[in-house]
N, CA, C and O atoms as a GROMACS GRO file, in nm:
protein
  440
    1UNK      N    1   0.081  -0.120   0.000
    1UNK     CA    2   0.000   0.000   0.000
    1UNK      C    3   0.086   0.126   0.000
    1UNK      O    4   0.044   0.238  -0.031
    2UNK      N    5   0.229   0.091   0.043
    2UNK     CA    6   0.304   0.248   0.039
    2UNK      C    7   0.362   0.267   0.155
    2UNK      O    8   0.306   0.276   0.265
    3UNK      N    9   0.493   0.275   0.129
    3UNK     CA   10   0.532   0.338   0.306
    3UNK      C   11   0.440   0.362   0.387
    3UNK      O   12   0.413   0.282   0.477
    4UNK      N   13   0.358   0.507   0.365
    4UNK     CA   14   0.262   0.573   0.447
    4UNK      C   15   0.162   0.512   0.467
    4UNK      O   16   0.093   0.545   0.563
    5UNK      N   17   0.121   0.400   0.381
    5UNK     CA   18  -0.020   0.416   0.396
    5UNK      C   19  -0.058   0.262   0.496
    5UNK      O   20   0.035   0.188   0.528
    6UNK      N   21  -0.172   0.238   0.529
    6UNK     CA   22  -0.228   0.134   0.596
    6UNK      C   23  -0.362   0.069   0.580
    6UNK      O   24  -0.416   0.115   0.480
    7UNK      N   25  -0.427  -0.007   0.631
    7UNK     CA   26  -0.566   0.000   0.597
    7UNK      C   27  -0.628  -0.092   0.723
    7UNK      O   28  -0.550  -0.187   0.730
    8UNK      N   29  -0.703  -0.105   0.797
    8UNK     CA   30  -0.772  -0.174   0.868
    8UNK      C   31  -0.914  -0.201   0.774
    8UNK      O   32  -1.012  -0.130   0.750
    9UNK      N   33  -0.877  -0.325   0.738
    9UNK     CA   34  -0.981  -0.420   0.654
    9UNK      C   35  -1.129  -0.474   0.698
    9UNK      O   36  -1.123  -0.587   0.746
   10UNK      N   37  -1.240  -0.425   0.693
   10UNK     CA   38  -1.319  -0.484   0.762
   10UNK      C   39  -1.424  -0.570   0.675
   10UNK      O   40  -1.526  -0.616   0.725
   11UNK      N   41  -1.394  -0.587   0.558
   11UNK     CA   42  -1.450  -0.632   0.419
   11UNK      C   43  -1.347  -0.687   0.309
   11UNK      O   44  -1.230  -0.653   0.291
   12UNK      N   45  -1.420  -0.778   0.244
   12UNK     CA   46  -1.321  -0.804   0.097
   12UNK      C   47  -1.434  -0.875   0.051
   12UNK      O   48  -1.536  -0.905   0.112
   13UNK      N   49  -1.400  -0.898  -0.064
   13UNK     CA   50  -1.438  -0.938  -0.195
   13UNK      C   51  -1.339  -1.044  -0.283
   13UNK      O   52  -1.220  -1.018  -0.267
   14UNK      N   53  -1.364  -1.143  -0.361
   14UNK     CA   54  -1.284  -1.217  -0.457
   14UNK      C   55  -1.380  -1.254  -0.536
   14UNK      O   56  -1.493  -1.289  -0.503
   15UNK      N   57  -1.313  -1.240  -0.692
   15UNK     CA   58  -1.380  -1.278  -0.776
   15UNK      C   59  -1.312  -1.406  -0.795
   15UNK      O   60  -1.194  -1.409  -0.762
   16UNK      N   61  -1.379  -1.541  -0.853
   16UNK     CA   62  -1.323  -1.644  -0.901
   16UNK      C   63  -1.275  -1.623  -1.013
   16UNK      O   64  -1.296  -1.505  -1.041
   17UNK      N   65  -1.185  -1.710  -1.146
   17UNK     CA   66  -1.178  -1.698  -1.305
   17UNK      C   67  -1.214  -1.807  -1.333
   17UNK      O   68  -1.240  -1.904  -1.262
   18UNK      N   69  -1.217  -1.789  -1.463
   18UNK     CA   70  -1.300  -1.876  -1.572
   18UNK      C   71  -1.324  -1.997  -1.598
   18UNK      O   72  -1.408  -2.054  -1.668
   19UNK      N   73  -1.184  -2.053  -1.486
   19UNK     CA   74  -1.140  -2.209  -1.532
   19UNK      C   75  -1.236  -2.286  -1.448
   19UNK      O   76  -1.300  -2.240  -1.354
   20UNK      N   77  -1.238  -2.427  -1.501
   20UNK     CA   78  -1.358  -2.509  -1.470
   20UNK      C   79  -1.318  -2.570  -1.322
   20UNK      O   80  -1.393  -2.607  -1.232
   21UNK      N   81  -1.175  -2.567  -1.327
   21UNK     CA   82  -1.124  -2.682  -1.247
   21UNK      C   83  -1.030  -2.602  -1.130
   21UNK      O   84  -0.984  -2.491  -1.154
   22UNK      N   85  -1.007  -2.674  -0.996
   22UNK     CA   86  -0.943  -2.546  -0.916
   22UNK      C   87  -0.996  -2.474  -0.814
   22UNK      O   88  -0.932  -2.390  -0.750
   23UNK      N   89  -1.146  -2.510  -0.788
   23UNK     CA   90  -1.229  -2.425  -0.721
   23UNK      C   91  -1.156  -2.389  -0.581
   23UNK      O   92  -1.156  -2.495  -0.518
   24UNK      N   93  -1.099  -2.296  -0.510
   24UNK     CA   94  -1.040  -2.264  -0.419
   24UNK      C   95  -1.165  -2.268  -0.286
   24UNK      O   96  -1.272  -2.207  -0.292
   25UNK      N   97  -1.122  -2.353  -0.172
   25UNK     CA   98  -1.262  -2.352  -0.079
   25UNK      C   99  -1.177  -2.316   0.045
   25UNK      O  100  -1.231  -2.245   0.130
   26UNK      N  101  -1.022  -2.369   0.070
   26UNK     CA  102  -0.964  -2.321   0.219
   26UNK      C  103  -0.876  -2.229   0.154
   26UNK      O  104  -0.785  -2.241   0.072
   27UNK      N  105  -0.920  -2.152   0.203
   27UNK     CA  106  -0.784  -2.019   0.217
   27UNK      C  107  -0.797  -1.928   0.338
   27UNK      O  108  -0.888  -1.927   0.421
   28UNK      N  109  -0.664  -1.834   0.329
   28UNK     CA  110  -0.689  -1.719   0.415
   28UNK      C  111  -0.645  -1.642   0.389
   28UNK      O  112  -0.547  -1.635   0.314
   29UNK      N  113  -0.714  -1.534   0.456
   29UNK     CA  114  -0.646  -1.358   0.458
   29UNK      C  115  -0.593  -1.323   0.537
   29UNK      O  116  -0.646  -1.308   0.647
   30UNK      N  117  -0.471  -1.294   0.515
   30UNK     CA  118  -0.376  -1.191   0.616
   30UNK      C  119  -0.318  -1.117   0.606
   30UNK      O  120  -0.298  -1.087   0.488
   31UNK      N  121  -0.235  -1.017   0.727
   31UNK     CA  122  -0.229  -0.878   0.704
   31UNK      C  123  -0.074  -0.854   0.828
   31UNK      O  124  -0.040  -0.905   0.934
   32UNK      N  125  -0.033  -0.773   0.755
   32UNK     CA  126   0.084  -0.775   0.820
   32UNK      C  127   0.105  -0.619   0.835
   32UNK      O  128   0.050  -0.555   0.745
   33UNK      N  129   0.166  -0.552   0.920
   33UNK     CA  130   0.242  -0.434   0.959
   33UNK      C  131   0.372  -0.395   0.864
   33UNK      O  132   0.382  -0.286   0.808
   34UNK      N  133   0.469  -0.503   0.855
   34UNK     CA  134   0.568  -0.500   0.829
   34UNK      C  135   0.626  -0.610   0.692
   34UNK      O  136   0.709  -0.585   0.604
   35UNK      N  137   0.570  -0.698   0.710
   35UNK     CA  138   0.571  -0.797   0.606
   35UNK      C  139   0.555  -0.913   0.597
   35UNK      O  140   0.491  -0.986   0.522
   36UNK      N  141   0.683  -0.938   0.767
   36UNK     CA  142   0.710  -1.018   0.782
   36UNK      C  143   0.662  -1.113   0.894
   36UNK      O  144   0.701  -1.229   0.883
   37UNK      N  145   0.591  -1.086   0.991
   37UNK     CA  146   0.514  -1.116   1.097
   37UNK      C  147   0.364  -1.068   1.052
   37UNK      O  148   0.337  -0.949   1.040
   38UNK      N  149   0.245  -1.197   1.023
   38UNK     CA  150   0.139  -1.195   0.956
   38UNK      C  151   0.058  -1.254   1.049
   38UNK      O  152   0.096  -1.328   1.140
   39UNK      N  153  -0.095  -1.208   1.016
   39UNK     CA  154  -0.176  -1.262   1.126
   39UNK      C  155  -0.301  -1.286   1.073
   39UNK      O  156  -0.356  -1.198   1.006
   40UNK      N  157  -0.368  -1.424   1.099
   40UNK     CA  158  -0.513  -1.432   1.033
   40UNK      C  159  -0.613  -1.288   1.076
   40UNK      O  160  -0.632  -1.230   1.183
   41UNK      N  161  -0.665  -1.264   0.931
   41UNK     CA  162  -0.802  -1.164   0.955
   41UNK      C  163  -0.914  -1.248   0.942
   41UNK      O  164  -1.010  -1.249   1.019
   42UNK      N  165  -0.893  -1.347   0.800
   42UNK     CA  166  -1.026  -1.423   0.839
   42UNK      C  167  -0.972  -1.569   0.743
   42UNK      O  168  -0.902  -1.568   0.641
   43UNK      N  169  -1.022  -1.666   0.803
   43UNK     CA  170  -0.960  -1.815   0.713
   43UNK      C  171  -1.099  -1.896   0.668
   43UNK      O  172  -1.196  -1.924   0.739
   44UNK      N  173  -1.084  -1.912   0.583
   44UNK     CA  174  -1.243  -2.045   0.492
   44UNK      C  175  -1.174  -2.161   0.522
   44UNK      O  176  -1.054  -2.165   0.496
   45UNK      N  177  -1.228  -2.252   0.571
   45UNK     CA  178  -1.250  -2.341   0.561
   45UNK      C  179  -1.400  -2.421   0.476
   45UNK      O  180  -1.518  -2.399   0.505
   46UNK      N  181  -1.343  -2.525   0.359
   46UNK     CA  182  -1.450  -2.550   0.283
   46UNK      C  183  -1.570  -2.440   0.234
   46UNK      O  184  -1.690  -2.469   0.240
   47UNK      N  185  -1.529  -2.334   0.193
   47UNK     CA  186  -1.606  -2.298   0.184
   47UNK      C  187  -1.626  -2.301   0.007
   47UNK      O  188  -1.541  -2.308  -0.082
   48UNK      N  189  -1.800  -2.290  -0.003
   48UNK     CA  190  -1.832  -2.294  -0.111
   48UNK      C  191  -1.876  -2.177  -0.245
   48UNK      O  192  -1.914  -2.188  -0.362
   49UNK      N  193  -1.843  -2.060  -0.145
   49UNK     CA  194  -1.886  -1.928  -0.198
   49UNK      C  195  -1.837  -1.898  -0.355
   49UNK      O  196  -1.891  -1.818  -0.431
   50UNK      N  197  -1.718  -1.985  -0.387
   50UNK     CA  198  -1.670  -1.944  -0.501
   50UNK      C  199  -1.658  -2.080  -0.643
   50UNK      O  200  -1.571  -2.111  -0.724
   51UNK      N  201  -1.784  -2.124  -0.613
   51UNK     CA  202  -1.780  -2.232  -0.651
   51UNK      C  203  -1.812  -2.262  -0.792
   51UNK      O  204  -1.795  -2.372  -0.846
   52UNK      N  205  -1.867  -2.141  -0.855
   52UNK     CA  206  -1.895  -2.129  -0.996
   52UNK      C  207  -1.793  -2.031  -1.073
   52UNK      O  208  -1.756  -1.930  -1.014
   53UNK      N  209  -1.746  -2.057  -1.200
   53UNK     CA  210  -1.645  -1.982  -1.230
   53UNK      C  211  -1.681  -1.824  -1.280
   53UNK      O  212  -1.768  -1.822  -1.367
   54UNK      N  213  -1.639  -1.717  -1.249
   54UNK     CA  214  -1.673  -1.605  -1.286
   54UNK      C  215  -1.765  -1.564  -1.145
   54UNK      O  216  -1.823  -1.455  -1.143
   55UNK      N  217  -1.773  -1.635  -1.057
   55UNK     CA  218  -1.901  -1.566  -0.945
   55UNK      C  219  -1.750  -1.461  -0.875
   55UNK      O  220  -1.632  -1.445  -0.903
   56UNK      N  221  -1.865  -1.405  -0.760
   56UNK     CA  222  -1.789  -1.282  -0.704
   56UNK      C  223  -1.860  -1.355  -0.568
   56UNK      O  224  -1.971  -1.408  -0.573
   57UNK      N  225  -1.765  -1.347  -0.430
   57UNK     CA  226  -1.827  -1.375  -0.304
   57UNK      C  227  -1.751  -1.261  -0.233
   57UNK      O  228  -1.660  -1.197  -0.286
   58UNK      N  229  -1.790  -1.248  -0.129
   58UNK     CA  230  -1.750  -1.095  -0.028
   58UNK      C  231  -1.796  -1.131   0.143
   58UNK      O  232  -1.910  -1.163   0.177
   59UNK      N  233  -1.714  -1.122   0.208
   59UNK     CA  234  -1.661  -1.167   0.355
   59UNK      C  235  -1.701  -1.031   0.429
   59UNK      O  236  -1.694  -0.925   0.367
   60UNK      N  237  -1.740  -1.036   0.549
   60UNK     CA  238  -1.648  -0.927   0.720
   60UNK      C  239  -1.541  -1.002   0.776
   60UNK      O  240  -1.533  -1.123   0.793
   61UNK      N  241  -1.472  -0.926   0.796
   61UNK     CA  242  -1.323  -0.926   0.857
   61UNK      C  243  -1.376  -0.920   0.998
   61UNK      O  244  -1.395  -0.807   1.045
   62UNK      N  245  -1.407  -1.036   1.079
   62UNK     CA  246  -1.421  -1.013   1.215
   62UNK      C  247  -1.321  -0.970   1.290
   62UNK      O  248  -1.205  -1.002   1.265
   63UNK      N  249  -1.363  -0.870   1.417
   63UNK     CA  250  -1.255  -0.820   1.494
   63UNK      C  251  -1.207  -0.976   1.587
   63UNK      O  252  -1.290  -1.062   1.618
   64UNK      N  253  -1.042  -0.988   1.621
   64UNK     CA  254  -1.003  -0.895   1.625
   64UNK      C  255  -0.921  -0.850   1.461
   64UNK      O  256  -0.841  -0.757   1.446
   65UNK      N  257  -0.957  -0.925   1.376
   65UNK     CA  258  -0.848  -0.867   1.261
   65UNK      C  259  -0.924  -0.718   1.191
   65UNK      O  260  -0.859  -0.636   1.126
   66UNK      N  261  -1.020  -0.709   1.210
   66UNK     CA  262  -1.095  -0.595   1.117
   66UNK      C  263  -1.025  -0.474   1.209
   66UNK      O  264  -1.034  -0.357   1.172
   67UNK      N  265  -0.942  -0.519   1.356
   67UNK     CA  266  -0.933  -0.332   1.417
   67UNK      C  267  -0.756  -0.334   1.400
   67UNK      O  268  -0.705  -0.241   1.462
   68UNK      N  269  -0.660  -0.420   1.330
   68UNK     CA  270  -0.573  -0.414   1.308
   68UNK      C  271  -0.462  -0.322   1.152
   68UNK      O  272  -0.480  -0.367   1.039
   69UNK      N  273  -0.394  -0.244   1.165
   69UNK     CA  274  -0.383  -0.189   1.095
   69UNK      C  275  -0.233  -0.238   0.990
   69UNK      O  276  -0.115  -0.256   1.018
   70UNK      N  277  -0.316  -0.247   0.854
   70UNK     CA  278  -0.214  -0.353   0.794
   70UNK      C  279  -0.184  -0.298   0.659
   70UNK      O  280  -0.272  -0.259   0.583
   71UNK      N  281  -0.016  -0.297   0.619
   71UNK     CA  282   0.044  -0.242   0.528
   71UNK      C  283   0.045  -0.352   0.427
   71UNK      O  284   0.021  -0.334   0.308
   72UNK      N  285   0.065  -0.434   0.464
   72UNK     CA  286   0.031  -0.578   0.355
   72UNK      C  287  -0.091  -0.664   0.348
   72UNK      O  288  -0.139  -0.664   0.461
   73UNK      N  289  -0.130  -0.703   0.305
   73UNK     CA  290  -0.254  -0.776   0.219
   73UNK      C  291  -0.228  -0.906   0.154
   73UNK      O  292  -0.162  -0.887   0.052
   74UNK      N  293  -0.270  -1.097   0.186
   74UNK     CA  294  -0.232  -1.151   0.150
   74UNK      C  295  -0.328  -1.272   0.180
   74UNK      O  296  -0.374  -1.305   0.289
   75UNK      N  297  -0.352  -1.343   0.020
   75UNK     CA  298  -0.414  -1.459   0.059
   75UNK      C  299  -0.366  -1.569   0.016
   75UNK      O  300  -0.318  -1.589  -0.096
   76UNK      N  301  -0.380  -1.662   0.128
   76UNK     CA  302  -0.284  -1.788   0.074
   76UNK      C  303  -0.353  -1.907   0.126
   76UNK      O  304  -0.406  -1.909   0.238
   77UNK      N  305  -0.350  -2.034   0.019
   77UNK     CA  306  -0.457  -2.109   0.019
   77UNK      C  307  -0.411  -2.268   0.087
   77UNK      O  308  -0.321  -2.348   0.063
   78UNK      N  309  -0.499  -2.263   0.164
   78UNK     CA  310  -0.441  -2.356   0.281
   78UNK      C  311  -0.499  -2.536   0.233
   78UNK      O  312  -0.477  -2.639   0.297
   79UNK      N  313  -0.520  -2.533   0.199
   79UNK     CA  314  -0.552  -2.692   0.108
   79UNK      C  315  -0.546  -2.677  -0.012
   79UNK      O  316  -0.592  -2.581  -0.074
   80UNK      N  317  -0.471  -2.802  -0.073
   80UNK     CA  318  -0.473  -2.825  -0.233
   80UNK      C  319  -0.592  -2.840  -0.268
   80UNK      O  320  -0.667  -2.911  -0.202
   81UNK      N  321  -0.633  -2.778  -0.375
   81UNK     CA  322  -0.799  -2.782  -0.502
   81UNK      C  323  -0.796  -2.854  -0.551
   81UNK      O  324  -0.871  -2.843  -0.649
   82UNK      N  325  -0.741  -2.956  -0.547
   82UNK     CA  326  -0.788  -3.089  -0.582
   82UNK      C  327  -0.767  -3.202  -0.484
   82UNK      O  328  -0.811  -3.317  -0.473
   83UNK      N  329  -0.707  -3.149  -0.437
   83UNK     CA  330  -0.747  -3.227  -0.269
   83UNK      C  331  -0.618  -3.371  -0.266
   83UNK      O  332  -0.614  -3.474  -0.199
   84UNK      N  333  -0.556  -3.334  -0.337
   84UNK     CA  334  -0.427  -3.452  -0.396
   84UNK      C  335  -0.282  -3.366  -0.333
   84UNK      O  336  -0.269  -3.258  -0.390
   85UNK      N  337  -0.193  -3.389  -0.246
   85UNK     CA  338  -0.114  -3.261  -0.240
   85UNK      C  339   0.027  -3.307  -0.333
   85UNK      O  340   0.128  -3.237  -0.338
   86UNK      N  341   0.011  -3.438  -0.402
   86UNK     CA  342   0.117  -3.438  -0.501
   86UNK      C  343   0.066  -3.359  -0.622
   86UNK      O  344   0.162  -3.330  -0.694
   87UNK      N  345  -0.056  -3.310  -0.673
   87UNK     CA  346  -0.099  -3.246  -0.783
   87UNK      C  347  -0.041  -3.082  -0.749
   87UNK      O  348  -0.088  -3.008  -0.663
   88UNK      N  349   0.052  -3.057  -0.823
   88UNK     CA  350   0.110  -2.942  -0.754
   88UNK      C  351   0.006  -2.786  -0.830
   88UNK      O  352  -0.004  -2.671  -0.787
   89UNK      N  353  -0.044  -2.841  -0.935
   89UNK     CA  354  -0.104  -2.764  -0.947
   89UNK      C  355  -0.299  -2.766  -0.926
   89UNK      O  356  -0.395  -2.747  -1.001
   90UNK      N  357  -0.283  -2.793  -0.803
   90UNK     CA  358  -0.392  -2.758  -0.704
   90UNK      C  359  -0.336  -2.688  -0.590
   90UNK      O  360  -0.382  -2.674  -0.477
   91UNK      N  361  -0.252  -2.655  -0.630
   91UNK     CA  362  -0.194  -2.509  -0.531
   91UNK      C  363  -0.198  -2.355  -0.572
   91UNK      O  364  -0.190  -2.251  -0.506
   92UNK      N  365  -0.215  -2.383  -0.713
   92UNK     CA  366  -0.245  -2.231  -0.813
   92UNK      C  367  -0.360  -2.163  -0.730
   92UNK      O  368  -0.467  -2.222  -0.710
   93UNK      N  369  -0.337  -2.049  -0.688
   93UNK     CA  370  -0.473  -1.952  -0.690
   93UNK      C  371  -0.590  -1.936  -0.764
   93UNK      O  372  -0.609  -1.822  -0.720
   94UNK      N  373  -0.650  -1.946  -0.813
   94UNK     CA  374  -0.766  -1.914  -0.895
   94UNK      C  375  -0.856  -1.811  -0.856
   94UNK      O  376  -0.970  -1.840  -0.821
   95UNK      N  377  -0.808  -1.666  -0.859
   95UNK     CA  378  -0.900  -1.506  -0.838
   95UNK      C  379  -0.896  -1.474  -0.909
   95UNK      O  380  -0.846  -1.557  -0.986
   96UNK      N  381  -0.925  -1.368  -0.967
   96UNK     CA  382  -0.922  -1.338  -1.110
   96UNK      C  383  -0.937  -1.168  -1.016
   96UNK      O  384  -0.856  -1.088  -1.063
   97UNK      N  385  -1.011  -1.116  -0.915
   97UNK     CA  386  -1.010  -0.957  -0.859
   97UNK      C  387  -1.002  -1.028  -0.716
   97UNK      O  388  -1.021  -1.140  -0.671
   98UNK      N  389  -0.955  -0.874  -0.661
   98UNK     CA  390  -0.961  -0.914  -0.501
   98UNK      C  391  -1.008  -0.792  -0.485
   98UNK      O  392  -0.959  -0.726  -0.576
   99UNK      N  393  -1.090  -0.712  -0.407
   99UNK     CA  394  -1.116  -0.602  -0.350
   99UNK      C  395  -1.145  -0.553  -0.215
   99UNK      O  396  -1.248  -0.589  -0.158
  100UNK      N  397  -1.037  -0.450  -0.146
  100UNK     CA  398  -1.084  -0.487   0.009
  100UNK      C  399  -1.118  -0.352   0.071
  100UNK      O  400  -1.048  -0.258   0.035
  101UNK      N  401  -1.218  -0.329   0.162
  101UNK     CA  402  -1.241  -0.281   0.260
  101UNK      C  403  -1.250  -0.214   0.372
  101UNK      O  404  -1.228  -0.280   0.473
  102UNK      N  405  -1.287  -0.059   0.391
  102UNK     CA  406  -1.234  -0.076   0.553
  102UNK      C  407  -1.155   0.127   0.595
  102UNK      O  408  -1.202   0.230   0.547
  103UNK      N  409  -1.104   0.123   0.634
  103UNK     CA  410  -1.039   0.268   0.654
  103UNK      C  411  -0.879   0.227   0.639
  103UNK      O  412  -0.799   0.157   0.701
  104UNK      N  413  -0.875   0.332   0.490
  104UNK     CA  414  -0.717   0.366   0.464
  104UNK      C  415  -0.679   0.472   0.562
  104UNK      O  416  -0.762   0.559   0.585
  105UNK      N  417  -0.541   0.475   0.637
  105UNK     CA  418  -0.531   0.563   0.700
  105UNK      C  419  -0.363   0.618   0.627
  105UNK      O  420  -0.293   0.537   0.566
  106UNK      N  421  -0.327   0.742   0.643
  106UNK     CA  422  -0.215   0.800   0.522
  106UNK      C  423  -0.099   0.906   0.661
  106UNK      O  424  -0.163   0.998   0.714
  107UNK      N  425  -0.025   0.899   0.685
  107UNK     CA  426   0.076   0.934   0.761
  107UNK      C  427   0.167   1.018   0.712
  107UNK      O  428   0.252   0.946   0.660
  108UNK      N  429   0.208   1.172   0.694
  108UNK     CA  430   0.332   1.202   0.650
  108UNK      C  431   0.476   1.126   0.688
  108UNK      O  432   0.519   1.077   0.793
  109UNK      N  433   0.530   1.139   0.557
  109UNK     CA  434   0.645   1.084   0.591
  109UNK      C  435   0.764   1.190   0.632
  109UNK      O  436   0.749   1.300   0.578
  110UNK      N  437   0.860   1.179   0.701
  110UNK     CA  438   0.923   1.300   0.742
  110UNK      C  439   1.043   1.269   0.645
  110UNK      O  440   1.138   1.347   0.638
   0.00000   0.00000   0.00000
């Protein structure tokens, strides 16, 4: 988001893409300060929200992650999509948009 900037997330959005195969159901969102020390905002388990290709599904960021203020943004998918973990590509992402939520907050930099 920028040196300055931050965002406390209290919403998102993902669009799925086109492909037939891949349907992403465990993942999570997280958010970091710095980069490198990350913390669940919100995790799916099985979920089915994105289960048709081209649909759009949209989450709340329950507190406590929605009152945390985060310079990074990151989703990473916690079971293989095809449910095989030698199929390496059931580890690909499949979003096609992500859109998130919430109060940007902007800091001079000195």
């Amino acid at each position: 988001m920028g040196a300055n900037k931050t965002l406390r997330c209290d919403y998102y959005a993902a669009r799925r893409n086109g492909e037939l195969e891949g349907q992403p159901r465990c993942w999570e969102l997280g958010g970091s300060a710095d980069g490198v020390e990350w913390w669940c905002l919100r995790r799916h388990e099985n979920d089915g929200d994105l289960s048709t290709p081209g649909v759009w599904g949209a989450w709340p960021v329950p507190p406590p992650g929605s009152g945390r203020a985060c310079r990074y943004l990151r989703v990473r998918l916690t079971e293989n999509t095809h449910g095989t973990d030698g199929d390496v590509s059931g580890w690909r992402l499949r979003m096609s948009n992500l859109e998130f939520y919430g109060r940007l907050s902007t800091r001079r930099l000195l």
